[in-house]
C-alpha positions as CSV (number, residue, x, y, z in Angstrom):
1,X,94.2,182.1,35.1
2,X,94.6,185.6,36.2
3,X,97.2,186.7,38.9
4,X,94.5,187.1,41.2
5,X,93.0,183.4,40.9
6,X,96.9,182.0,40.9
7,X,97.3,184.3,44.7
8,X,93.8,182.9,45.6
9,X,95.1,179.3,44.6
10,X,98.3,179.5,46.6
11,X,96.2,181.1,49.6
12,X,94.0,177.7,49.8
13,X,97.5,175.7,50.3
14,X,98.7,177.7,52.9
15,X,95.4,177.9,54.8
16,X,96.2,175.0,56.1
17,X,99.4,176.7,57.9
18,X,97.3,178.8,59.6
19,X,98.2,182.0,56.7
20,X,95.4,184.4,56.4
21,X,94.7,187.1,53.4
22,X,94.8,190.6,54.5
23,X,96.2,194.0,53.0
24,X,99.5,195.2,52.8
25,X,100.6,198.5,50.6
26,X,96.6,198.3,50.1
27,X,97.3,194.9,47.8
28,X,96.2,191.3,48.5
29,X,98.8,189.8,51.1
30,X,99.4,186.7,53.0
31,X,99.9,186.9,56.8
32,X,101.5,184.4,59.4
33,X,99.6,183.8,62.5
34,X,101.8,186.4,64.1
35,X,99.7,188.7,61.4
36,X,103.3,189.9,59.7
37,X,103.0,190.2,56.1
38,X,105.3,187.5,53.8
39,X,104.3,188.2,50.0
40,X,101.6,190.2,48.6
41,X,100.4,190.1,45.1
42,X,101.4,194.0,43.5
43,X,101.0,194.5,39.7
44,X,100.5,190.8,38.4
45,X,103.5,189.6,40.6
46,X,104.2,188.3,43.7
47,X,106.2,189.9,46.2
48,X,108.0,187.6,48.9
49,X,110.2,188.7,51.6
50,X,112.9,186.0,50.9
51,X,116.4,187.9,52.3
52,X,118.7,188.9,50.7
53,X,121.7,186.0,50.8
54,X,119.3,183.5,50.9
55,X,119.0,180.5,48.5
56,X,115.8,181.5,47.8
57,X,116.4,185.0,47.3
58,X,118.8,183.9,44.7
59,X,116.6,181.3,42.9
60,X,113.7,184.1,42.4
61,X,116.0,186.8,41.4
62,X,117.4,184.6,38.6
63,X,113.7,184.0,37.2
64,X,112.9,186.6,33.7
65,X,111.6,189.5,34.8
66,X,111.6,189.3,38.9
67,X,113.4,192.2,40.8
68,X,113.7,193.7,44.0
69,X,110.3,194.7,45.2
70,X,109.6,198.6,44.7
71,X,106.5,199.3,46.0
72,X,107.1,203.3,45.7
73,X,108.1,202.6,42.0
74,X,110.4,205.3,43.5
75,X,113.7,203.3,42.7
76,X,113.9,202.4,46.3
77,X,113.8,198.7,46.0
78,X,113.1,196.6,49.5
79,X,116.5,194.6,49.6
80,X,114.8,191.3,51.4
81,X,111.5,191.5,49.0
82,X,111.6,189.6,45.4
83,X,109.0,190.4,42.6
84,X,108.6,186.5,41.0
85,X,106.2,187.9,37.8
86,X,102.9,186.5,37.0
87,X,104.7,184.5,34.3
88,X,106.4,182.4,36.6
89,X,103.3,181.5,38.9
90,X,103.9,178.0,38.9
91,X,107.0,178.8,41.2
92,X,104.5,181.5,43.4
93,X,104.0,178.7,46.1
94,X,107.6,177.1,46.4
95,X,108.5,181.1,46.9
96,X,105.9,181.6,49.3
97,X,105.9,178.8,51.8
98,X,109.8,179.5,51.5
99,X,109.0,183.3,52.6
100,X,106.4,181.9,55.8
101,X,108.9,179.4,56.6
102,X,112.1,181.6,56.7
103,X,112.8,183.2,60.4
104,X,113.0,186.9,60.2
């Protein structure tokens, strides 16, 4: 499956949590009902806002090939945002109900 069937795949789940698809840095995102952005899919990968310190954050980090989340590809990496690569996309929806889940 393409990255883009494995986003559309994890997007059915969270439907049901009220999460909606919409744009963010003009790539595919998923939205709380609040209509913030939580992970959007950039470059085959799935960005998730996880913070920094958090379990989570941790977990993704330690996955081949995630890092921060540079949407500039600028070297300014978003601290609180984790790239999980397409390769791990069996681990996409554990990151992203983690991401809609977690206060900000």
């Amino acid at each position: 499956m393409s990255a883009q069937d494995d986003f559309e795949q994890v997007a059915a789940v969270l439907a049901d949590r009220g999460v909606t698809v919409s744009k963010v840095f003009g790539k595919p995102a998923y939205k709380n009902l609040d209509g913030k952005a939580f992970a959007c899919l950039f470059q085959d990968a799935l960005a998730c806002r996880l913070i920094d310190g958090t379990p989570e954050h941790d977990e993704a980090l330690a996955l081949p090939g995630a890092e921060l989340f540079d949407p500039s590809s600028r070297h300014r990496p978003m601290k609180d945002w984790v790239s999980v690569p397409h390769a791990n996309a069996d681990r996409w929806l554990h990151f992203a109900e983690a991401a809609h889940d977690r206060k900000h």
